[in-house]
SELUM-502890 format. One record per residue (C-alpha): x, y, z. Coordinates in pm, 1 decimal. Layout:
% residues N
ATOM          u          v          w
ATOM          X          Y          Z
...
***
This chain:
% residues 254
ATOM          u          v          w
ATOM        0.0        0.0        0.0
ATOM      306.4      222.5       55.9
ATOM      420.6      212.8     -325.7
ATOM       37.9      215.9     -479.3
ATOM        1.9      535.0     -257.1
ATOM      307.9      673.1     -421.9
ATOM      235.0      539.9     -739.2
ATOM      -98.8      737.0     -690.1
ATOM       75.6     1073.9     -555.9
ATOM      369.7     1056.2     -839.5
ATOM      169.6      978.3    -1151.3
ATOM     -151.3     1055.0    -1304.8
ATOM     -316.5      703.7    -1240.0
ATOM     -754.8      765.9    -1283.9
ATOM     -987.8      519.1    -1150.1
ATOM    -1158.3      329.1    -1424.2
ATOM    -1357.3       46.0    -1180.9
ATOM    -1295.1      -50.0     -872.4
ATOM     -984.4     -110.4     -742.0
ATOM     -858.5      -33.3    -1081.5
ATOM     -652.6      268.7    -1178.2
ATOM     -477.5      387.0    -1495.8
ATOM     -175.4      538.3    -1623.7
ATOM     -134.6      569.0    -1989.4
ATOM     -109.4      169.7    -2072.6
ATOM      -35.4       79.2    -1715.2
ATOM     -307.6      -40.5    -1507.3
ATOM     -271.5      -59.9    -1115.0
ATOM     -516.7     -356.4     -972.4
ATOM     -587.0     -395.0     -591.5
ATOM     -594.4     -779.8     -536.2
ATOM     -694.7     -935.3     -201.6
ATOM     -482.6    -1264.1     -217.2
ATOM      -91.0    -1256.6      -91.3
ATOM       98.6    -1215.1     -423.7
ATOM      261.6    -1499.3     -399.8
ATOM     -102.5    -1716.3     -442.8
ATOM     -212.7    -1502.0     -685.6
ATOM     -228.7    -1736.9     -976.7
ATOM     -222.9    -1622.7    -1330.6
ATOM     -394.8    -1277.2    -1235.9
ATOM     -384.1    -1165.8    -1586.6
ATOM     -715.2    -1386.4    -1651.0
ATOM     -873.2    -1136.0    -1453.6
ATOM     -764.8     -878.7    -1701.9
ATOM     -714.4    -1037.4    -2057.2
ATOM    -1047.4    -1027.9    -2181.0
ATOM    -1082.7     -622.7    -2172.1
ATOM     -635.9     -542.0    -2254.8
ATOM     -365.0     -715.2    -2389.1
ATOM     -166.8     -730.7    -2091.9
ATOM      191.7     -815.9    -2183.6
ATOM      390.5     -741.7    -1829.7
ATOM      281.8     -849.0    -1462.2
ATOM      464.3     -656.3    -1172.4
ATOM      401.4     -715.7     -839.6
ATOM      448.5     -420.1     -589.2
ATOM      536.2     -643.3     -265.1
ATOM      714.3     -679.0       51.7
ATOM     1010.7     -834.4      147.2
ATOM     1020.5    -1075.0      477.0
ATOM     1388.3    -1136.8      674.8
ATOM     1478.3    -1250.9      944.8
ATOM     1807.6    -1081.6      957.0
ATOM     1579.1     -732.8      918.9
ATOM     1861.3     -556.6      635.2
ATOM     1639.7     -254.6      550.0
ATOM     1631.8     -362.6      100.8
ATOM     1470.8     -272.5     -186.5
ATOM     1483.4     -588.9     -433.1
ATOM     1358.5     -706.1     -775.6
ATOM     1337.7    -1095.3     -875.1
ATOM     1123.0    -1301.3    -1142.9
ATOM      880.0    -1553.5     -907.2
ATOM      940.2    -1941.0     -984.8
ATOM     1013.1    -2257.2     -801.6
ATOM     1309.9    -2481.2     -963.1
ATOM     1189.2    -2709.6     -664.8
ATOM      933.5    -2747.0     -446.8
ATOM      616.4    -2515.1     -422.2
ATOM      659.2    -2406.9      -77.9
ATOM      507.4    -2041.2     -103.2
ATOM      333.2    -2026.7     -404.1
ATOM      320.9    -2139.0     -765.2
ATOM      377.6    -2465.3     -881.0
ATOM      663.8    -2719.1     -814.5
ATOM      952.9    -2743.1    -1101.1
ATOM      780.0    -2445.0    -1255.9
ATOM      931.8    -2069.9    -1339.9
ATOM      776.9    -1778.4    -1485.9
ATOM      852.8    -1613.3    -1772.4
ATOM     1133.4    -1329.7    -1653.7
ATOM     1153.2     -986.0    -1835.8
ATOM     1550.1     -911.5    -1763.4
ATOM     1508.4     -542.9    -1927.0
ATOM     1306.0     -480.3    -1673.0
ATOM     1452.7     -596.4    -1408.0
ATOM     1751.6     -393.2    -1480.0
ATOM     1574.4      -80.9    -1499.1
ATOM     1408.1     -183.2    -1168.5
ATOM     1753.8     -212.8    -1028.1
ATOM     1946.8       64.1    -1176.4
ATOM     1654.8      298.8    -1046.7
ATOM     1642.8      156.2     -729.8
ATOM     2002.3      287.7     -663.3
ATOM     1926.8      571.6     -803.7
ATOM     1660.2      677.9     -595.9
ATOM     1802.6      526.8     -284.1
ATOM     2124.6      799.1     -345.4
ATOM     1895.6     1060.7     -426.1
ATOM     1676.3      995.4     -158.4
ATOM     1952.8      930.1       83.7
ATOM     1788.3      605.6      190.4
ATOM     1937.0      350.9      411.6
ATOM     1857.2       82.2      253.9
ATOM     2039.6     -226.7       74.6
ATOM     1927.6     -244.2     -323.9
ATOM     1974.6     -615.5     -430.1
ATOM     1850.0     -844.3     -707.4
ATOM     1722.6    -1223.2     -533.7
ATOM     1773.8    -1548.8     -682.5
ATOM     1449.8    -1681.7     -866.1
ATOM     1213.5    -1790.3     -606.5
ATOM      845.6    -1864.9     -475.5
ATOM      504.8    -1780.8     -687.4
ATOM      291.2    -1702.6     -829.1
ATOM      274.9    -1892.2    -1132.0
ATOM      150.0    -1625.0    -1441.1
ATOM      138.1    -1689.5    -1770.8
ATOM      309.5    -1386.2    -1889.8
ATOM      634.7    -1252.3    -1790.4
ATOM      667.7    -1120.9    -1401.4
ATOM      905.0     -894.1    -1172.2
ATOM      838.9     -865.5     -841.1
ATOM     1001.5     -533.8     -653.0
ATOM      979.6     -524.9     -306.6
ATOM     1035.7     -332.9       -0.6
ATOM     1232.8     -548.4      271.1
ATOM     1247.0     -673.2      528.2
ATOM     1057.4     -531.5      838.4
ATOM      716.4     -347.7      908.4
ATOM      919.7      -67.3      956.0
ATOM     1069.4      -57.5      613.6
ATOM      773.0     -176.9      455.5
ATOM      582.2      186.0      614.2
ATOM      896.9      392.8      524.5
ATOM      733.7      718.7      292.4
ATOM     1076.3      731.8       92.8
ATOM     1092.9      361.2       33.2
ATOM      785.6      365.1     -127.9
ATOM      818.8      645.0     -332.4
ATOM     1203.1      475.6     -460.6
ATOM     1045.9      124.2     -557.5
ATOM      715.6      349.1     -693.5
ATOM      938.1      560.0     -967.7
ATOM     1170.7      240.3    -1008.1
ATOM      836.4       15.4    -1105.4
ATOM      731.3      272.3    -1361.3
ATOM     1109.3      295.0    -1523.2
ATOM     1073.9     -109.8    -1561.7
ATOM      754.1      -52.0    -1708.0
ATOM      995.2      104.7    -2027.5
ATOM     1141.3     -230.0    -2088.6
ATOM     1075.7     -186.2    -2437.6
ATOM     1224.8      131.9    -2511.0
ATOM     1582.6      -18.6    -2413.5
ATOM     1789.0     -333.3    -2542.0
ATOM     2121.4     -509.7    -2362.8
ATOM     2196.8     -869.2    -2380.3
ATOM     1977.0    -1076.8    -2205.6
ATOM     2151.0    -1350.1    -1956.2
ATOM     2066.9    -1652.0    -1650.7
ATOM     2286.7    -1615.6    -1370.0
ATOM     2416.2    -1891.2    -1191.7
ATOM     2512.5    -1917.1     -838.9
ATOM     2595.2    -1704.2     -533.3
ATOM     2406.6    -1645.0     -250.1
ATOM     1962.6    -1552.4     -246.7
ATOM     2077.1    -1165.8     -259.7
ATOM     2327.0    -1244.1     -564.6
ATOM     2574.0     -982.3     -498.7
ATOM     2789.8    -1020.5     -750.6
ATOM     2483.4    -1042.3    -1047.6
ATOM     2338.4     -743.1     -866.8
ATOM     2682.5     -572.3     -927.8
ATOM     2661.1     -697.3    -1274.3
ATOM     2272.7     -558.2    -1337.6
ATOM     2385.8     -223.4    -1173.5
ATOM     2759.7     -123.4    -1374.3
ATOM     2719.9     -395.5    -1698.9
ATOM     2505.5     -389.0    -1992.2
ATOM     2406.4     -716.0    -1931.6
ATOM     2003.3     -828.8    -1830.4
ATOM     1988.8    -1089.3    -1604.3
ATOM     1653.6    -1242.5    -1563.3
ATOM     1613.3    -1576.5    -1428.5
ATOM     1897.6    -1663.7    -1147.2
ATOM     1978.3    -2063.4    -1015.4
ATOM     2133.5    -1969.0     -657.3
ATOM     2330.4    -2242.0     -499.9
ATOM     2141.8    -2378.8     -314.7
ATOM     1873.8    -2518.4     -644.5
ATOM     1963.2    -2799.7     -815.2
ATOM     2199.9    -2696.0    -1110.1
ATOM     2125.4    -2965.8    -1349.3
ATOM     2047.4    -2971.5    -1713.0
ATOM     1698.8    -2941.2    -1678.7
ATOM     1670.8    -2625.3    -1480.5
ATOM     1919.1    -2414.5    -1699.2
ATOM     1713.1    -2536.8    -1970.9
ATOM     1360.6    -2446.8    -1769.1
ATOM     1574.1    -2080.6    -1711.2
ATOM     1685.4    -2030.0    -2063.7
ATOM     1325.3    -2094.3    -2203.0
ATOM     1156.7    -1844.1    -1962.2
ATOM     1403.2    -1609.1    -1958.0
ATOM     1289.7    -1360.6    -2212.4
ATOM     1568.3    -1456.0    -2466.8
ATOM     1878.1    -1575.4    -2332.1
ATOM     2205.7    -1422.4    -2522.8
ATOM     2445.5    -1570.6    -2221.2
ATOM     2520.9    -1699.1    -1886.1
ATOM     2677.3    -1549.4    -1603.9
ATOM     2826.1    -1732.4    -1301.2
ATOM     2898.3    -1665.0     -934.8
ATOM     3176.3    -1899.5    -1048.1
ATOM     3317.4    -1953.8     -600.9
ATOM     2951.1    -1970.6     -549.3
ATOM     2901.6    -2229.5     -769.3
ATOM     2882.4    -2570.5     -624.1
ATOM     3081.5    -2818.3     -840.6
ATOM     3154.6    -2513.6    -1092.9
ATOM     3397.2    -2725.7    -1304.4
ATOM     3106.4    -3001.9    -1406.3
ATOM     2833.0    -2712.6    -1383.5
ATOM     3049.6    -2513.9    -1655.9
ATOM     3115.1    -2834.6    -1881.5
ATOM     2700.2    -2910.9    -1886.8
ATOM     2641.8    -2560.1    -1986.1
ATOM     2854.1    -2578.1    -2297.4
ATOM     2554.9    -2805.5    -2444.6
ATOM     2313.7    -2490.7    -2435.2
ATOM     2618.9    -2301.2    -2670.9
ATOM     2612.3    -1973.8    -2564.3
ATOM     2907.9    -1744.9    -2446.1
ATOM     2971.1    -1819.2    -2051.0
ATOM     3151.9    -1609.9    -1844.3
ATOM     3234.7    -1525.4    -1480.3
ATOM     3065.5    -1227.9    -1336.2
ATOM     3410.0    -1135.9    -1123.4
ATOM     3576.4    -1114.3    -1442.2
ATOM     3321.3     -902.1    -1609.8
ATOM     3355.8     -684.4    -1317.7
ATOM     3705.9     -609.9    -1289.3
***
């Protein structure tokens, strides 16, 4: 409620039904489930718009309380715990998500915000059927009710909503930590788009790359956490099936 009131202050959204506002060819929808049960939502909508982009305006739960702002495509390369379906991933929009990011930062310096900005490693639902960011406000009630949070994840939403308007190579990132420091680094000072990310602690096998590659949007590359990939020698040699360019996000950082 913190970034739809600041999407609401910031931008010209008009109500056009209930619980339903718009902004040029964005709509804003109230929903009453938790996001991450909110399966394929865009039934709800396809019948009256073509609706080619879901994004979830959310909060982010941790125990370790790091004030964040974060961005992540929903998916489970394993079991459904919160959401979704098991062994199924959305489609991931990695433009977007690197506009989402890139903003983020901005508007955290600009806003002189304490807060960590960090991409997450795919995880939990929904499932959609078209492609999905979530951006979130992390990780305690405190954060989530912070005026200047809201307002950074509310401009950074509507920059990802001009995905189309911008092209870099689009890439799955493999291993590292939930956060994904090092891809974060990559999404924030690279011109590389990473959508769909394997952290290291989901299986790293054949089938998920090929699940990530398949919903990721396009997929020009991979990028790897390569000391935060577990058995990075073997996981390097199976990715040379999919042949595309591999390289190590360290090095692409120096």
């Amino acid at each position: 409620m913190n970034i739809a009131h600041h999407l609401q202050e910031l931008f010209d959204f008009e109500q056009i039904e209930k619980d339903q506002y718009r902004y040029r060819d964005c709509i804003l929808a109230f929903i009453e489930k938790d996001s991450v049960y909110a399966e394929f939502p865009e039934k709800e909508f396809e019948s009256e718009y073509d609706i080619d982009f879901i994004i979830f305006a959310s909060r982010h739960s941790s125990e370790a309380g790091i004030p964040s702002l974060t961005a992540h495509t929903p998916g489970n390369f394993t079991t459904a715990d919160y959401g979704g379906v098991s062994k199924k991933i959305c489609i991931s929009n990695p433009i977007a998500q690197k506009l989402a990011l890139r903003e983020l930062q901005t508007q955290k310096e600009e806003l002189t915000l304490d807060f960590e900005v960090s991409m997450e490693a795919t995880h939990h639902g929904p499932l959609t059927g078209k492609p999905t960011m979530f951006i979130e406000i992390g990780s305690q009630p405190d954060q989530w009710t912070t005026p200047k949070a809201g307002e950074a994840v509310a401009v950074s939403l509507m920059k990802a909503a001009e995905y189309t308007k911008f092209n870099y190579l689009k890439a799955v990132g493999i291993g590292g930590g939930h956060y994904c420091q090092k891809h974060t680094r990559v999404m924030l000072y690279r011109d590389y788009a990473i959508g769909h990310v394997l952290a290291k602690y989901v299986p790293i096998t054949a089938e998920n790359i090929k699940k990530a590659v398949e919903k990721n949007g396009g997929c020009d590359t991979f990028i790897l956490d390569w000391k935060g990939t577990p058995q990075r020698s073997s996981v390097r040699e199976m990715l040379k099936q999919f042949e595309l360019p591999i390289y190590k996000a360290k090095k692409l950082l120096r």
